[in-house]
N, C-alpha and C positions, 0 to 999 in steps of 0.2 A: 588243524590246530584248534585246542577246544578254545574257548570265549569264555572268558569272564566277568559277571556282573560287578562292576565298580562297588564299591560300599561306601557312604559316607560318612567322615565320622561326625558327629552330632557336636557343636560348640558349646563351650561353656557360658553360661548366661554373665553376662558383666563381667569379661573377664581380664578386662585392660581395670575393674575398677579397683583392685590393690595396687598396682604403680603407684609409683611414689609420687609422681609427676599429673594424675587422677585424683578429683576428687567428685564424689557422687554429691548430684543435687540432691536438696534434700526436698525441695516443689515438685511435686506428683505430675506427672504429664496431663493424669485427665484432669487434675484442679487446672492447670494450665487453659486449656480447652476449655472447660468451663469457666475458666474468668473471662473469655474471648467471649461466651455470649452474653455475659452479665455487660462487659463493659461498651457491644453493641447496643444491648437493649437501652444502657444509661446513656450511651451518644445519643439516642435517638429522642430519649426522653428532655436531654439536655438542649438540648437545638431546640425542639419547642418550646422547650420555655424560656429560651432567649429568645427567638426571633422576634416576636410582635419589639420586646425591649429595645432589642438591637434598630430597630424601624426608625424609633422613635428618637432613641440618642443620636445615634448619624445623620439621621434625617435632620435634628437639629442643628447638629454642629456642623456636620458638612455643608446640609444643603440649605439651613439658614430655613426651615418649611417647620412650620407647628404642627399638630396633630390632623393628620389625613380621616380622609372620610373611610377609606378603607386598609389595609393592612397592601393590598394591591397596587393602590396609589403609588407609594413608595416607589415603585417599577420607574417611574416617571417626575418625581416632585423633586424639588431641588435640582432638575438636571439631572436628575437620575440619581442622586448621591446614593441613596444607599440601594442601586439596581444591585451592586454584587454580593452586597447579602442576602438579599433575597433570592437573587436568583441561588448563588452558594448553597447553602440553605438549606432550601427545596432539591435541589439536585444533591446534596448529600445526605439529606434524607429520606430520598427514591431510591437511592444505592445502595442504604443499608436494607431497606426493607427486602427490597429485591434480594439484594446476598441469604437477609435470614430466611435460616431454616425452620419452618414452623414443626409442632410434633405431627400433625395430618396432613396428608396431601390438602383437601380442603382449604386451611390453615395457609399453606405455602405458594397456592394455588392466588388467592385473597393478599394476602400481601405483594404477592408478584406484579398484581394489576394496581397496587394502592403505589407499589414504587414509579412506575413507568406513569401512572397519574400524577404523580409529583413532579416530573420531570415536566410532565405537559403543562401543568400550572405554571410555572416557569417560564417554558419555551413561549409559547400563546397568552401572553403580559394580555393583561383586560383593557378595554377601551379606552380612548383620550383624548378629552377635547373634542368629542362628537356631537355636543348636546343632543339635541331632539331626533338627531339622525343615529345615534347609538342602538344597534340591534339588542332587542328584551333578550337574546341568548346568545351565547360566545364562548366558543372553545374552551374558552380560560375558566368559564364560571361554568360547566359541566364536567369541565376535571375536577373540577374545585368539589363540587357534591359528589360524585361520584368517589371522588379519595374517603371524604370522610364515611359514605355507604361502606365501602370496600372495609375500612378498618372495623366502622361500627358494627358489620358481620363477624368479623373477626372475634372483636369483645363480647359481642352475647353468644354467638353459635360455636365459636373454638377457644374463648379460653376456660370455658370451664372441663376441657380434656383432660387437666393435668389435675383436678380438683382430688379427685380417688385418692391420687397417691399420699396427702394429708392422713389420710387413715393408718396408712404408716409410718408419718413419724410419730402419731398420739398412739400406740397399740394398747397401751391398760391404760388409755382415757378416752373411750370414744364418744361422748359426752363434749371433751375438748374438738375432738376431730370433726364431729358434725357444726360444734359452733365456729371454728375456721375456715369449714367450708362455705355453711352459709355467709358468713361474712364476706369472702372473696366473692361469693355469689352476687350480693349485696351491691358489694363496687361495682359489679361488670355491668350488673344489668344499667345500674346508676348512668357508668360511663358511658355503654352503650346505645342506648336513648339517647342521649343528652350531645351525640356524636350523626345522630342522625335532625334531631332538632333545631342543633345551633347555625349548620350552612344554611337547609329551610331557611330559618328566621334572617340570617344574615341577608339572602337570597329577596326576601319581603323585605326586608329592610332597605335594600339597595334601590328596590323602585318604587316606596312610599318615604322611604326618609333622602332623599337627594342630600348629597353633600353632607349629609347629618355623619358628624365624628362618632352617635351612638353604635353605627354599624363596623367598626371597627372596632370594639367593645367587644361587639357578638364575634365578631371573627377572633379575634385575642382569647375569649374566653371559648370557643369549638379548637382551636391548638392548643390550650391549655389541657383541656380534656384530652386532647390525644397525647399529648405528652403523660398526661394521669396514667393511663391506662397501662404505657411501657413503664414508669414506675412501680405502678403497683405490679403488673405483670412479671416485674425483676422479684420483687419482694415475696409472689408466692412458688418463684418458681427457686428461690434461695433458702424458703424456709423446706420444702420437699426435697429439694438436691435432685432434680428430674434429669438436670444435663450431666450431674457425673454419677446418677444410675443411667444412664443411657450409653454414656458413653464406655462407663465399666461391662454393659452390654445386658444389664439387668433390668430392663423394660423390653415389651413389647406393644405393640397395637394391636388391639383385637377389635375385629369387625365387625360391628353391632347390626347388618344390614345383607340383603339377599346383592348376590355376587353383583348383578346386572346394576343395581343400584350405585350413588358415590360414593366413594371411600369416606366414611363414616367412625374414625380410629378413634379409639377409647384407650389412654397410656396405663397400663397395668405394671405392677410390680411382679418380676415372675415368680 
């Protein structure tokens, strides 16, 4: 008995979307998708620059405690009042970074260990009540450097990746293109210093200014900067449209680097 190949017949695209009882979104799926990382990068941005605030008001109101020497304190002052925001916090913004997808392995690589150092800030709360028997180093305060390392690579070495693609939204003004770029340049390098500087100095700070409310200052103003950073990082990655050319499938990586080397992605328009 001979066999026959089946045949399929091929669907019609949208084809429930004439029913009467149908009606088509008119929100694009990849804006969709691309509002999911705008409005991660803005949680992320958001939380930093509430936390030091958040410390400060609950810690008041709750815990009845003025202004701490450290942003860390808080873990402990007033009876803990405001331990669950901090802790909160820091563990929901070790979750998001871990979840983001950066555009380089690099990139993804770097935020993956800046989330799981967040967590450990957290977990391993800093010293109390130790005076003179307080160890000069502590889990808590080498996550602490270490998170803001992790980022502050991120902001000089990976975010100027997506920089190129400005070229394409100025194409007869490249004039405009190269001053947006250096501009965003500007910021990163600004943030990215300024992100390996501030735990340092917080760091000197903590065991030449004892109890000094100055070093809480420093730590306020090194999260401020990391909140800066997923800010501005929203801002140029909104004026390029990187996440709905990527996700339209209209970018690629290309690898500026011999094989054996790290994945070293440069985001091109194809």
């Amino acid at each position: 008995m001979p066999t026959t190949t089946p045949t399929s017949t091929p669907l019609t695209p949208y084809s429930d979307a004439n029913r009467a009882d149908y009606k088509e979104d008119p929100v694009q799926l990849q804006e969709h998708v691309q509002g999911t990382y705008f409005s991660l990068r803005y949680g992320i941005a958001a939380l930093g620059f509430a936390l030091p605030i958040l410390l400060i008001v609950i810690g008041r109101i709750l815990g009845g405690v003025g202004l701490q020497s450290s942003m860390s304190a808080y873990y402990y002052a007033g009876n803990g009042a405001a331990r669950n925001e901090f802790v909160g916090v820091l563990i929901t913004v070790g979750a998001f970074l871990y979840l983001y997808k950066g555009f380089s392995r690099q990139e993804e690589i770097a935020l993956d260990i800046a989330g799981l150092l967040a967590a450990g800030i957290a977990l391993f709360p800093m010293q109390w009540n130790c005076g003179d028997s307080c160890s000069a180093i502590s889990a808590h305060g080498v996550f602490a450097v270490l998170f803001f390392l992790s980022i502050a690579y991120v902001c000089l070495a990976r975010a100027m990746d997506t920089l190129p693609l400005l070229k394409d939204v100025y194409p007869d003004d490249p004039k405009r293109a190269e001053e947006r770029i250096a501009f965003y340049k500007r910021r990163y390098k600004f943030l990215g210093w300024a992100m390996v500087v501030s735990p340092i100095a917080a760091l000197i700070g903590n065991w030449t200014l004892q109890q000094s409310a100055a070093v809480f200052f420093i730590e306020m103003f090194a999260v401020w900067v990391f909140a800066a950073y997923w800010y501005c990082k929203s801002k140029e990655l909104k004026e390029t449209d990187a996440e709905l050319l990527a996700v339209k499938g209209n970018l690629r990586r290309i690898k500026k680097r011999n094989r054996l080397l790290p994945d070293d992605a440069e985001v091109r328009a194809r």
